[in-house]
BARO-215488 format. One record per residue (C-alpha): chain; x, y, z. Coordinates in steps of 0.2 Angstrom, whole numbers, plus 2048, in hexadecimal, padded with zeros to 3 digits. Each point is the difference from the previous one (the first is absolute). Layout:
REM residues N
A|X|Y|Z
...
REM end
This chain:
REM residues 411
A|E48|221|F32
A|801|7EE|7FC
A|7F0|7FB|7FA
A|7FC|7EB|7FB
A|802|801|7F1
A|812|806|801
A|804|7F3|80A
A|7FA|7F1|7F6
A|80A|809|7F3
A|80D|801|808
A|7FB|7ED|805
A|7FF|7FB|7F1
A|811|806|7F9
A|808|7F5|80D
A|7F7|7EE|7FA
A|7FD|804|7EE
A|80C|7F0|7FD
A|7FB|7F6|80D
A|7F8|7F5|7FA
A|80D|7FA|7F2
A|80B|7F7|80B
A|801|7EE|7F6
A|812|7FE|7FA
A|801|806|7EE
A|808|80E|7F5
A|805|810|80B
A|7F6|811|7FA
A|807|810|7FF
A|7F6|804|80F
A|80B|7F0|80B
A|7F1|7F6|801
A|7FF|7EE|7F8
A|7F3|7FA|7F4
A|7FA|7EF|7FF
A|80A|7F5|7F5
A|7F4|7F3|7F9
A|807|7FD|7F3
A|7F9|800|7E9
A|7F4|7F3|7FB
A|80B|7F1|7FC
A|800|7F5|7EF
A|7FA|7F3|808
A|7ED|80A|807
A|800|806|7EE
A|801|7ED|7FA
A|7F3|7FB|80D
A|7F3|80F|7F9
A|803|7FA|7EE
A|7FA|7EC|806
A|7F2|809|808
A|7FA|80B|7F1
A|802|7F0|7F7
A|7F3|7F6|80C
A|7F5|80D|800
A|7FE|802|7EA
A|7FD|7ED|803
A|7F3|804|80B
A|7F8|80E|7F3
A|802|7F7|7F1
A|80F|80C|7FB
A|80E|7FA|7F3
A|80C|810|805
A|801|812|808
A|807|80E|7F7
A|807|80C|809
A|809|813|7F9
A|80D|808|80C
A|7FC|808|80F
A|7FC|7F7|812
A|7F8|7F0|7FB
A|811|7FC|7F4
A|809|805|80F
A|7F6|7F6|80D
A|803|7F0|7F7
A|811|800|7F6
A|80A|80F|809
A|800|808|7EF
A|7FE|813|801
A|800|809|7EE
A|7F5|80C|7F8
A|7F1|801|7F4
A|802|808|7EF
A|7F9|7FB|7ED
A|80D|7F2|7FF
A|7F6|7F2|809
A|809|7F8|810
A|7F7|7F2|808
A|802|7F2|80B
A|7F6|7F2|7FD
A|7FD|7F2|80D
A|7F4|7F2|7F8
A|7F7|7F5|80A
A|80E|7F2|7FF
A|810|800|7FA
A|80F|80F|801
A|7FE|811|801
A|805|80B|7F1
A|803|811|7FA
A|7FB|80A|7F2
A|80D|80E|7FC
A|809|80A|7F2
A|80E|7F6|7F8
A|80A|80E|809
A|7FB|801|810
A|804|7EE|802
A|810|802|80B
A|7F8|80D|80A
A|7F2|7F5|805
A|809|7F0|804
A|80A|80A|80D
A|7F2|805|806
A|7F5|7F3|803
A|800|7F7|812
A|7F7|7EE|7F9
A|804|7F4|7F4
A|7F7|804|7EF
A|800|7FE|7EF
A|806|80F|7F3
A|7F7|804|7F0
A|806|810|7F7
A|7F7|80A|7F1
A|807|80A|7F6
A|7F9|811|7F9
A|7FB|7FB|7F0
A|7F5|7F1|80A
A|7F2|7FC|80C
A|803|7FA|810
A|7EE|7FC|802
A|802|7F0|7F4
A|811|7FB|80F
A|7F1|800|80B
A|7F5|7F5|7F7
A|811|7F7|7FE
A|801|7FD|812
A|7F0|7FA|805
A|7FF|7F1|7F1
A|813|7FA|803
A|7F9|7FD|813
A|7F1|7F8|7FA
A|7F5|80B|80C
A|7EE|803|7FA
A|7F3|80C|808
A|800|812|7FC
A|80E|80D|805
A|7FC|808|812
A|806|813|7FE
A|805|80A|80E
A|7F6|80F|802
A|80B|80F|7FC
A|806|7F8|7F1
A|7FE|80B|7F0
A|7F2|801|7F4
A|80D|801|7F0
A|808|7EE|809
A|7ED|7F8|800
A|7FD|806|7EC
A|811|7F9|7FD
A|7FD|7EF|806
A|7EE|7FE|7FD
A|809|804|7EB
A|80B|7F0|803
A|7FA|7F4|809
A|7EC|801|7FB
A|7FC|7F0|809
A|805|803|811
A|7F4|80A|80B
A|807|80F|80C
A|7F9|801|811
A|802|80A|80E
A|812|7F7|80E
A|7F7|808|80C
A|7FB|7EF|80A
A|811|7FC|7FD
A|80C|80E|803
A|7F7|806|80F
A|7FD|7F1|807
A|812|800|803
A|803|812|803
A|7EF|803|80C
A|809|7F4|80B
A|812|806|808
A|80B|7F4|808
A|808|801|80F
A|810|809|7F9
A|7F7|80D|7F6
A|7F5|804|810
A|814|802|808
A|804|80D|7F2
A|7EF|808|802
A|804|804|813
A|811|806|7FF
A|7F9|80C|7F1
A|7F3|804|80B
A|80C|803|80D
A|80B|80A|7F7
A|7EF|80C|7FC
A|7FC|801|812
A|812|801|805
A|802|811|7F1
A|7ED|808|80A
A|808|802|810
A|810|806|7F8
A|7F8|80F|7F8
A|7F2|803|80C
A|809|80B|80D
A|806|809|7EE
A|7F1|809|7FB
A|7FE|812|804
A|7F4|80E|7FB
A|800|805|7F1
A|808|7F0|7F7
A|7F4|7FB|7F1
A|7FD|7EE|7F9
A|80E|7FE|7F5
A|80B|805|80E
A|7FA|7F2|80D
A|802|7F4|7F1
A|811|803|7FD
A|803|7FF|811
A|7F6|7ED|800
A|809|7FC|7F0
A|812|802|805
A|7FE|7F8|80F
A|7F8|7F0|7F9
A|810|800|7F4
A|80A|802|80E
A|7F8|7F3|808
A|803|7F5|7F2
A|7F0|800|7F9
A|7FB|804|7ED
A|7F2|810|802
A|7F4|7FD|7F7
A|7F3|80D|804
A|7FE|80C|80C
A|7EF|80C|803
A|7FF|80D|80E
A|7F2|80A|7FE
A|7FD|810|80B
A|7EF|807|806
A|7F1|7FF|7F1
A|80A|7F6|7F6
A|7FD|7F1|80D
A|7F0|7FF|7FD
A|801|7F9|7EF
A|80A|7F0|800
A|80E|805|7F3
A|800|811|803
A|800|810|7F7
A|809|80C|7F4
A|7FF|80D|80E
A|811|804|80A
A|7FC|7FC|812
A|80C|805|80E
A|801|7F9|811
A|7F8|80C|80E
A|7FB|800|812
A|7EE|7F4|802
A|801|7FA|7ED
A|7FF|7EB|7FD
A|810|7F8|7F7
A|7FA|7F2|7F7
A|80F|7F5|7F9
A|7FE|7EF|7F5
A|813|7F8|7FC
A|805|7F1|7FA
A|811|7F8|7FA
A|806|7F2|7F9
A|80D|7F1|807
A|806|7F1|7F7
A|7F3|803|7F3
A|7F0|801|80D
A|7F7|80F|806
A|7FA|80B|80E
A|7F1|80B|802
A|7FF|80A|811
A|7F3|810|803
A|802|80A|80E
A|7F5|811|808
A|806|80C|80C
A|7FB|812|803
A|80F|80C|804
A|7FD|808|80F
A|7F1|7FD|80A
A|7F0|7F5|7F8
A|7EF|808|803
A|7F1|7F6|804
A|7FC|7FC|7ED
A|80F|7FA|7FA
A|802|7F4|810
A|7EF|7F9|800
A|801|7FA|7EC
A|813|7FB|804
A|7F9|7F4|80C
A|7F2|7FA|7F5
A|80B|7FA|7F1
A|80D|7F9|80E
A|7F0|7F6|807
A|7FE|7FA|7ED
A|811|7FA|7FF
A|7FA|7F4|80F
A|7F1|7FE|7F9
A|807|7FA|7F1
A|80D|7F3|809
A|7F3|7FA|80B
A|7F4|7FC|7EF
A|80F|7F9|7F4
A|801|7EA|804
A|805|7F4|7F4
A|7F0|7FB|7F7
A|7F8|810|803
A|7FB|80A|7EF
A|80C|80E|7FD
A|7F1|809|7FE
A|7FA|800|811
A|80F|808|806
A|7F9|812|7F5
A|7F0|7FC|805
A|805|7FE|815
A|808|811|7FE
A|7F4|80D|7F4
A|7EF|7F7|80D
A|80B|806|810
A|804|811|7F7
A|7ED|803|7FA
A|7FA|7FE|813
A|810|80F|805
A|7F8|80A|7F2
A|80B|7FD|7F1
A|7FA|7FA|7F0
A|7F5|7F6|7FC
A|80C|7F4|7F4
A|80D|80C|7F8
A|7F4|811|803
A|80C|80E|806
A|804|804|80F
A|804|7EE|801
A|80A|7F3|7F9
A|7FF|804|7EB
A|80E|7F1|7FC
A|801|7EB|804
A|806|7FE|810
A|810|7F6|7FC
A|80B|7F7|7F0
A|809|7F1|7FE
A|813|804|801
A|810|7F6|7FC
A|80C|804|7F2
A|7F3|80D|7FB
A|7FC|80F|80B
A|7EB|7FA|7F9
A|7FD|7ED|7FD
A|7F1|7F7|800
A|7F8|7FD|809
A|7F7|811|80B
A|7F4|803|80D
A|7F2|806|7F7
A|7EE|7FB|800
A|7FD|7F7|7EE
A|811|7F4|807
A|7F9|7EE|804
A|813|7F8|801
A|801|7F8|810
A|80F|805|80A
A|80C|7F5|802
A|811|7FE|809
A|80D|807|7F7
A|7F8|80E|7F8
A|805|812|804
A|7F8|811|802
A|7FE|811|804
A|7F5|807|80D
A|7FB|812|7FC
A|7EE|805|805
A|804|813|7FE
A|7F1|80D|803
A|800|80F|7F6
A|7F8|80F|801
A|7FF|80D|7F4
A|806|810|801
A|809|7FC|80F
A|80B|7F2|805
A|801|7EE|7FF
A|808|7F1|80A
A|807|7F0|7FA
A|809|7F3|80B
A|807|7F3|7F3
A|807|7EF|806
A|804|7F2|7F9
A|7FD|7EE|804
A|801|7ED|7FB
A|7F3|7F3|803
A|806|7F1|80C
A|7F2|7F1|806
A|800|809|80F
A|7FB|811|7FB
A|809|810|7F7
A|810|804|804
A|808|812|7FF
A|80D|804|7F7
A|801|810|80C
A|7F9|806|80F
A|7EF|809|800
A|806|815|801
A|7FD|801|813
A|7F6|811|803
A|7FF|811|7F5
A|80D|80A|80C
A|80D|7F1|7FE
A|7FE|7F9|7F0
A|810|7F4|7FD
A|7FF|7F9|811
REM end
């Protein structure tokens, strides 16, 4: 006997691809992915003249920023962090320069995407006194705005040799620019996001009993690669273990009426997705549909709630009242909803700023997010559906489609 669910599976294995049909790079799979194209010198030019505005705008004589995706984000420059200090330094007028090892000199002008000035140290030197260095020759005053991962050995250091010049947080500054995507980085966002959906309905029609997490994850893994995405995680938790939002220890293995609860995400071009999905294998009893239903109403909920100008709190706040008056809760009181409701995301799977209730920020258009009011309830199961949208002035804007029922979860 054929039963439904067997034919959506069997659905879903025909238009897993579907909807990659921009012309791009071919996968192993014969699909296309969308072919957008990296972020170009010339945006990473344009984020640099905005920075700058903005440290004009908050008193700021420079950012520091240490590897990682704000270096990347506005000089291409990918490296690694270790005792040996490498920083970019973009003052509030003048050139952009680099602090690095003497030796490390050629490897970071290769590197580097934008223009800028090279200041080497070597071992037996500091390269906190280049930075100070820096700053006087381009006459900037105002204290140095410091991005917010970098390291407390890097703040010691300059606060030694350079005594005069405050450090503040770059926050205003870096995420001012970061907060707000462009139109091409909301393009690679879709087509990472595509290639996430594109690798569920792959995989889908692939679980069977007796498979455990690790297994549906590999499955979700090789076809994001092959799909010509970078995995960057991949959660499938079986039974209990979705009712706590990251899982457990415990080996879980797929069987008949037990909830798959699946949380993947991969990155494209340097951006990321983040897409949750929940079925049951087999036939869902009346439990598992009704809270299904509920945290697919607060999905809606939550899009109907997020407008430019609207605090990012009342998004969380839309969500946890609606929940409370379904018998969840109250506020992260299990069963219920025990994390925010959404994050920022971009180059980062988690940026500022989230959907959570202490969040005044003011949603603007640009700004990108999750939407994941999971329900969980102890001892039993859990659902999340995770989508993830950007802010336009007409209203949010999903990145993909809302799961369409608990017996046809990929749509």
């Amino acid at each position: 006997m054929i039963t439904k669910r067997d034919f959506l599976k069997t659905a879903a294995a025909g238009t897993a691809l579907a909807g990659l049909t921009t012309a791009g790079t071919a996968s192993a799979t014969g699909s296309t992915i969308r072919d957008v194209g990296p972020i170009r010198t010339d945006e990473r030019i344009a984020r640099i003249e905005k920075a700058q505005r903005l440290m004009g705008e908050h008193g700021l004589g420079g950012i520091l920023l240490e590897p990682g995706p704000s270096m990347t984000y506005f000089t291409g420059l990918t490296w690694w962090r270790s005792e040996r200090m490498t920083a970019v330094i973009i003052p509030a007028e003048g050139d952009v320069a680099v602090v690095t090892p003497a030796f490390e000199e050629p490897s970071i002008r290769e590197r580097m995407e934008v223009a800028a000035e090279v200041r080497v140290w070597n071992e037996d030197e500091s390269p906190y006194a280049l930075v100070k260095g820096i700053l006087e020759d381009r006459g900037v005053t105002g204290p140095l705005g410091l991005e917010d991962t970098v390291r407390y050995l890097v703040v010691e250091g300059l606060r030694k040799d350079m005594p005069n010049r405050a450090t503040v947080t770059a926050a205003p500054v870096v995420y001012g620019c970061r907060m707000i995507k462009t139109a091409h980085e909301i393009e690679i966002m879709q087509a990472a996001n595509d290639i996430t959906v594109a690798a569920y309905r792959e995989i889908y029609p692939q679980v069977e009993v007796g498979m455990t997490g690790p297994d549906i994850s590999k499955l979700m893994n090789d076809a994001t690669r092959k799909l010509g995405g970078s995995p960057q995680f991949s959660l499938a938790l079986i039974g209990e273990a979705s009712a706590y939002p990251h899982g457990s220890e415990k080996v879980h293995k797929v069987a008949e009426g037990e909830i798959i609860l699946m949380d993947c995400g991969c990155s494209y071009l340097g951006y990321e997705s983040d897409i949750s999905r929940t079925w049951v294998h087999g036939e869902a009893n009346e439990e598992q549909t009704r809270v299904w239903n509920t945290v697919r109403r607060g999905q809606e909920l939550a899009l109907e709630t997020a407008k430019v100008g609207v605090p990012a709190r009342a998004v969380d706040a839309a969500v946890r009242k609606m929940y409370e008056k379904e018998g969840f809760g109250p506020g992260y009181q299990l069963p219920g909803l025990s994390h925010r409701l959404g994050h920022g995301i971009g180059m980062e799977g988690h940026e500022p700023i989230n959907f959570v209730g202490n969040e005044d920020t003011k949603l603007a258009a640009g700004m990108c997010f999750s939407n994941e009011p999971g329900i969980y309830l102890p001892g039993k199961f859990g659902v999340r559906h995770e989508d993830c949208l950007y802010m336009t002035e007409d209203g949010p804007v999903l990145f993909s489609g809302l799961s369409p029922s608990i017996d046809n979860p990929m749509g």
